[in-house]
SERO-4910 file (N, C-alpha, C, O; in steps of 0.05 Angstrom, whole numbers):
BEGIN
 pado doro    nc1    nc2    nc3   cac1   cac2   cac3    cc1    cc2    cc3    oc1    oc2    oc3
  Unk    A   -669    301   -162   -647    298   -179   -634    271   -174   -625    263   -152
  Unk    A   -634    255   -202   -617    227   -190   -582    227   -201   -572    233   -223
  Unk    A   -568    218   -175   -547    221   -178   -535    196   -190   -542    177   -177
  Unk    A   -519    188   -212   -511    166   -219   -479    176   -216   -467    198   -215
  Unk    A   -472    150   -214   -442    139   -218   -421    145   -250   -423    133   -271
  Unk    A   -407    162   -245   -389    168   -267   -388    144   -283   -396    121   -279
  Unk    A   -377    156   -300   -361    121   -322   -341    110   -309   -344     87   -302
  Unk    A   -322    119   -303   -299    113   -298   -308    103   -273   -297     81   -269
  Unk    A   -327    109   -249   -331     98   -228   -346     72   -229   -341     53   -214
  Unk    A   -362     72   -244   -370     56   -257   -359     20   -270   -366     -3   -264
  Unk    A   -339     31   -291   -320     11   -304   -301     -3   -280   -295    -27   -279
  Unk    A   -295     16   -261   -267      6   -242   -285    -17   -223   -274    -39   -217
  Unk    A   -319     -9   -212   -332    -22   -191   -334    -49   -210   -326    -71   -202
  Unk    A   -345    -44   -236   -352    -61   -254   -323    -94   -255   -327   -118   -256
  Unk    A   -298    -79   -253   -274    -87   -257   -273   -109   -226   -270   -133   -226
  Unk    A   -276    -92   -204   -265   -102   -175   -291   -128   -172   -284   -150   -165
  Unk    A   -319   -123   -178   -333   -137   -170   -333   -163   -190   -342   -184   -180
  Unk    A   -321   -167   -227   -327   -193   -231   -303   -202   -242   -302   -211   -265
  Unk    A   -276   -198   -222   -249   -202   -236   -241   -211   -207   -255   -207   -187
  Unk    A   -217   -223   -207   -204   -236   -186   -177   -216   -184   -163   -215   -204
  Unk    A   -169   -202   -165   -148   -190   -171   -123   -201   -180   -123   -224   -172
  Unk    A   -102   -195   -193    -89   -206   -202    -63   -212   -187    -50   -233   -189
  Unk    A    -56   -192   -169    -40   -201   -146    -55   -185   -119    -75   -170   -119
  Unk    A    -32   -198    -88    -43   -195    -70    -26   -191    -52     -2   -189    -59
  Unk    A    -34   -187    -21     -8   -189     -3    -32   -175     21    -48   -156     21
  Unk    A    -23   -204     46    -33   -197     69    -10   -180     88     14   -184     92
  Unk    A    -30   -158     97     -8   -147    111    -14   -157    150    -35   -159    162
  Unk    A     13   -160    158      7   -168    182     29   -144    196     42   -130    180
  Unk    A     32   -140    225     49   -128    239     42   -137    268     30   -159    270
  Unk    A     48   -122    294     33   -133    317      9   -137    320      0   -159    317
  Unk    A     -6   -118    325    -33   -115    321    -38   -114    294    -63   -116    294
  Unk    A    -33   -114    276    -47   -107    248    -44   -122    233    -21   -130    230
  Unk    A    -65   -131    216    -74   -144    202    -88   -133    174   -104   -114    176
  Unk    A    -83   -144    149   -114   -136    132   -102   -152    102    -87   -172    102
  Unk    A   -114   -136     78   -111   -156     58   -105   -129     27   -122   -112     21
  Unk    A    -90   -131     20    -86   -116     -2    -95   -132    -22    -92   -156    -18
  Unk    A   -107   -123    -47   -109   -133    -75   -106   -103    -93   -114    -79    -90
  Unk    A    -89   -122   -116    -84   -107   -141    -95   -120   -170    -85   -138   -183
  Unk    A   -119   -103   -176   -129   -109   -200   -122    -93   -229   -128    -69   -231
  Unk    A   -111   -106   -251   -111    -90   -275   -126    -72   -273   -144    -68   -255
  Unk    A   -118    -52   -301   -141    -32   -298   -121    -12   -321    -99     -3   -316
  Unk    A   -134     -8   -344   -126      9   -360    -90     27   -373    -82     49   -381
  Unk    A    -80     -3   -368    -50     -2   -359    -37     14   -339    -16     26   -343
  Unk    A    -52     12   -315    -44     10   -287    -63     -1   -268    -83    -12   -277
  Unk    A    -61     -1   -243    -67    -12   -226    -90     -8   -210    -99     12   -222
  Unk    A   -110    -14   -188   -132    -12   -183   -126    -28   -158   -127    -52   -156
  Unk    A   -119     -8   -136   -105    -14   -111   -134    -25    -89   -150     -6    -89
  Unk    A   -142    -43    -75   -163    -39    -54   -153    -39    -28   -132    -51    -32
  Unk    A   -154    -35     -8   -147    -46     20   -158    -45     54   -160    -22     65
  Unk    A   -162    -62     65   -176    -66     86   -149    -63    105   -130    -78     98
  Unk    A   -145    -51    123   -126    -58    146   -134    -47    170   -143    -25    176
  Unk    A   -129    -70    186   -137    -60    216   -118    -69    235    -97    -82    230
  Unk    A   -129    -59    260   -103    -50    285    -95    -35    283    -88    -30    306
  Unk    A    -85     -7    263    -68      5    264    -67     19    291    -89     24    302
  Unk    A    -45     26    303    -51     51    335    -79     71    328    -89     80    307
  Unk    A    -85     73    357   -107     99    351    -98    118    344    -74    122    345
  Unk    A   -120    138    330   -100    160    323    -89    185    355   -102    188    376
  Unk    A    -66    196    348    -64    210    356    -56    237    345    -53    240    320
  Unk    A    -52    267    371    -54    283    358    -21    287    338    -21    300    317
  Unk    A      1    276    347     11    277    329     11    268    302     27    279    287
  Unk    A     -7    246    291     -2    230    268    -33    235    254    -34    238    230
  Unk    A    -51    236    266    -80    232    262    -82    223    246    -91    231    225
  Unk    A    -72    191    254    -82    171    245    -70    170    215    -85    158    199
  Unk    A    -51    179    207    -51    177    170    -18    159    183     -6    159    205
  Unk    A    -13    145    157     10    128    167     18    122    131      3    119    111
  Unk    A     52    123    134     59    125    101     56     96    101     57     79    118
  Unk    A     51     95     75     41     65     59     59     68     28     53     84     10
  Unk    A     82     46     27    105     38     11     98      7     -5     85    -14      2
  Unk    A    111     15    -26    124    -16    -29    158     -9    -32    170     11    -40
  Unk    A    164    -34    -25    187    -31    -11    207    -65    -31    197    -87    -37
  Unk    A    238    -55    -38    250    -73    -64    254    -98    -54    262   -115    -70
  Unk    A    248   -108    -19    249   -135     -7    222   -148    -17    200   -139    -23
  Unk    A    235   -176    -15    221   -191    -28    203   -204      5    183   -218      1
  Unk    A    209   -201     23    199   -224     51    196   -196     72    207   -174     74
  Unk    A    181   -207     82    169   -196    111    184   -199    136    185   -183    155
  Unk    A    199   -231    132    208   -241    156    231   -218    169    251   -206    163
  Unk    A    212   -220    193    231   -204    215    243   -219    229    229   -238    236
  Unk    A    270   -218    237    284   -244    243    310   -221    258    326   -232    273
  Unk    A    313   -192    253    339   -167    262    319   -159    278    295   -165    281
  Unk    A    344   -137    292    333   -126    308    326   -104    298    315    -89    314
  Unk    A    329    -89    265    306    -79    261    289    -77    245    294    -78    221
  Unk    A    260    -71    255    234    -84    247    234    -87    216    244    -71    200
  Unk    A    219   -112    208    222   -113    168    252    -96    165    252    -72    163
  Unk    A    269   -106    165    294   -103    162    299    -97    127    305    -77    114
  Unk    A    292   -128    123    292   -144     97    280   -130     76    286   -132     52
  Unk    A    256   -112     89    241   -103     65    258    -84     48    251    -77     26
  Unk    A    283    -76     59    294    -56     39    288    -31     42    279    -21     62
  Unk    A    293    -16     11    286     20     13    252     10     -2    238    -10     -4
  Unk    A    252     30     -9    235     44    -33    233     31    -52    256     27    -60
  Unk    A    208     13    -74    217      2   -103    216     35   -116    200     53   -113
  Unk    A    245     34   -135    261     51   -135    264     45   -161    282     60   -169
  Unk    A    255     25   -186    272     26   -203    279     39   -220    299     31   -232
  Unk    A    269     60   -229    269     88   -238    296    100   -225    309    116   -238
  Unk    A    302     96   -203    322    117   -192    312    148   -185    327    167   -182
  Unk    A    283    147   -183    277    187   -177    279    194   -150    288    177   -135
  Unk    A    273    211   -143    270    228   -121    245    216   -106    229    203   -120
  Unk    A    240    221    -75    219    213    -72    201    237    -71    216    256    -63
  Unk    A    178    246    -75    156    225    -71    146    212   -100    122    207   -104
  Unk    A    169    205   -120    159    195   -148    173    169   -159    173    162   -182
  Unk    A    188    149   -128    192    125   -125    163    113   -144    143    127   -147
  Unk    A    166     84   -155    143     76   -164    122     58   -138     99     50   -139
  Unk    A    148     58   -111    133     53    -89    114     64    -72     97     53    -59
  Unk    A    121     93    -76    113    125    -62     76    108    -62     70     96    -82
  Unk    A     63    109    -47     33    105    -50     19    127    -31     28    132     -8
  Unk    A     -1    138    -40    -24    152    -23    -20    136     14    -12    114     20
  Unk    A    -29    159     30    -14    153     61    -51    140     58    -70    144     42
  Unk    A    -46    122     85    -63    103     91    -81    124    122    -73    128    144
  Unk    A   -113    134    108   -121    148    135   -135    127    152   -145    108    140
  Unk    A   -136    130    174   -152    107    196   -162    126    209   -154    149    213
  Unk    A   -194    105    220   -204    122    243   -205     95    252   -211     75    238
  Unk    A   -198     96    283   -201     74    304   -196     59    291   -216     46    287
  Unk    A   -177     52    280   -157     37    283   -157     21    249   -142      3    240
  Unk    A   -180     35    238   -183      9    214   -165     37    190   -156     58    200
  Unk    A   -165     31    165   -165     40    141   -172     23    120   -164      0    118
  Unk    A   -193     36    101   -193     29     67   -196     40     52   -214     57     55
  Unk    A   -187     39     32   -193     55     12   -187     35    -16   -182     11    -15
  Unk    A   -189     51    -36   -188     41    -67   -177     67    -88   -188     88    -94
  Unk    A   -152     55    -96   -151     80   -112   -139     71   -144   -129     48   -145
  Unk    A   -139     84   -163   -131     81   -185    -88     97   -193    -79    119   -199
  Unk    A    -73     66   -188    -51     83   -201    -41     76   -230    -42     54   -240
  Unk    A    -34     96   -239    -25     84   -275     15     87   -269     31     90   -287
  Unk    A     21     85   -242     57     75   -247     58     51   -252     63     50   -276
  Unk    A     56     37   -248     57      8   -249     25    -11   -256      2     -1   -255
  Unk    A     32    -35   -263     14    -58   -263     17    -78   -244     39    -83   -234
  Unk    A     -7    -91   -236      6   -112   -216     25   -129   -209     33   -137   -187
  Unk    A     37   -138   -250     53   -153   -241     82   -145   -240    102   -160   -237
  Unk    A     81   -113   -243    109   -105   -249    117   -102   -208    138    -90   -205
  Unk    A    107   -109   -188    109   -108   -163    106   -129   -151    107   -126   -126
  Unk    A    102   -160   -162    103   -181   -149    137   -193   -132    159   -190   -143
  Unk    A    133   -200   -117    161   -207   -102    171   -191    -90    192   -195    -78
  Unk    A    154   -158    -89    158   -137    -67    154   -137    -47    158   -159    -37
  Unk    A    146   -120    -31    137   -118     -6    121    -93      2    132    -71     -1
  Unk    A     96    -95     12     86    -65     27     87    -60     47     74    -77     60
  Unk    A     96    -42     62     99    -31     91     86    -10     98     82      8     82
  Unk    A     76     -9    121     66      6    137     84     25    159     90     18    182
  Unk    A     90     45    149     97     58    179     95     76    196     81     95    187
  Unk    A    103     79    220     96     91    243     79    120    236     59    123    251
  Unk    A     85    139    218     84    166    222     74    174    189     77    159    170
  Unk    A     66    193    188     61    208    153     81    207    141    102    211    152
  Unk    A     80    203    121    104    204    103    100    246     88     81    255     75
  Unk    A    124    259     96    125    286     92    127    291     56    123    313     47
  Unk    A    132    277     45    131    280      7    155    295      5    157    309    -15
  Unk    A    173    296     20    203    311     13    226    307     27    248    314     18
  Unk    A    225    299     46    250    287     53    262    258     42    249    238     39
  Unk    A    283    261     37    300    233     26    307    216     38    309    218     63
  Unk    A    315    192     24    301    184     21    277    170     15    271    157     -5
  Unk    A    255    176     45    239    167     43    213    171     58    195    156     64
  Unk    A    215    198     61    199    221     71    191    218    102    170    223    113
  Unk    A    215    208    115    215    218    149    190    198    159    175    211    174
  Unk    A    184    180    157    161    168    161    163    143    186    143    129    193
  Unk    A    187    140    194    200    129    218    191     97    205    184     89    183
  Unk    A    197     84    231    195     57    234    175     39    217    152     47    214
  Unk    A    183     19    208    158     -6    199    141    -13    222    146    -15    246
  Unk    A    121    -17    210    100    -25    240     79    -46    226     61    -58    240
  Unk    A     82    -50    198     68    -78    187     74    -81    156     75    -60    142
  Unk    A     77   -103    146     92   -117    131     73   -135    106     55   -151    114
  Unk    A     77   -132     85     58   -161     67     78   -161     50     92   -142     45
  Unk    A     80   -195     34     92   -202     15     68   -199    -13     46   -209    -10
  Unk    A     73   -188    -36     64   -189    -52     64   -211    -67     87   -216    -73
  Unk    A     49   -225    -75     49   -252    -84     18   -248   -112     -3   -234   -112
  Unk    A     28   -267   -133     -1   -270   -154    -19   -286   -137    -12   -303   -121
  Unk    A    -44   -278   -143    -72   -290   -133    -78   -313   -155    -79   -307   -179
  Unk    A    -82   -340   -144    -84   -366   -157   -114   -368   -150   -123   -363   -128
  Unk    A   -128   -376   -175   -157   -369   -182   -161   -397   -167   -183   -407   -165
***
């Protein structure tokens, strides 16, 4: 039996492999490092991301860590506390969380890396340029408020357009 590739799996690989994404944002923190891109995609977005360092997992967190964009525009940590600057939640809707337009799928790692690719239709790339994505400490719980108990920032990217 040969297994082929959906359409839709298909069109999006088709999309990521001969398009330049349209915006971007390296995320850095102590240890961590990696590279976000956001490609159009059917009037929403077409998320990819490589990040590494994250802590090993442990048994409290196993390894999943909430993944935001966040209404600061800069990374710079400069307070005493961490991504200060980044703000709450991009919020412009005003909802509840977990239906912020920042709210994103939690980031799983094993040893220390995560990637994935996923398809969102809240937004387009460029309705999130001059944001910020954060990484933090713990799972994000999808119900507590603000911003689902997910503790501390632990890595940081400015969203910026990708210049061909």
């Amino acid at each position: 039996m040969e297994i082929k590739p959906t359409s839709t799996t298909t069109r999006i690989l088709t999309t990521v492999i001969n398009e330049k994404p349209m915006t971007f944002a390296y995320v850095i923190g102590e240890d961590i490092s990696g590279t976000v891109c956001f490609y159009p995609y059917q009037g929403g977005t077409i998320m990819i991301y490589e990040i590494n360092g994250l802590p090993k997992s442990s048994k409290d967190t196993g390894g999943i860590y909430a993944f935001h964009i966040h209404e600061g525009n800069t990374c710079i940590n400069d307070t005493k506390v961490p991504y200060e600057k980044t703000k709450g939640h991009f919020n412009p809707n005003q909802t509840q969380h977990p239906y912020h337009l920042g709210d994103l799928p939690p980031l799983f790692a094993t040893k220390g890396m995560a990637w994935g690719m996923i398809y969102i239709d809240k937004f387009k790339p460029q309705d999130i340029v001059n944001r910020t994505l954060v990484i933090h400490e713990h799972p994000d719980d999808f119900h507590t408020q603000p911003s689902g108990n997910s503790g501390g920032k632990i890595a940081c990217g400015e969203i910026k357009f990708f210049s061909k």
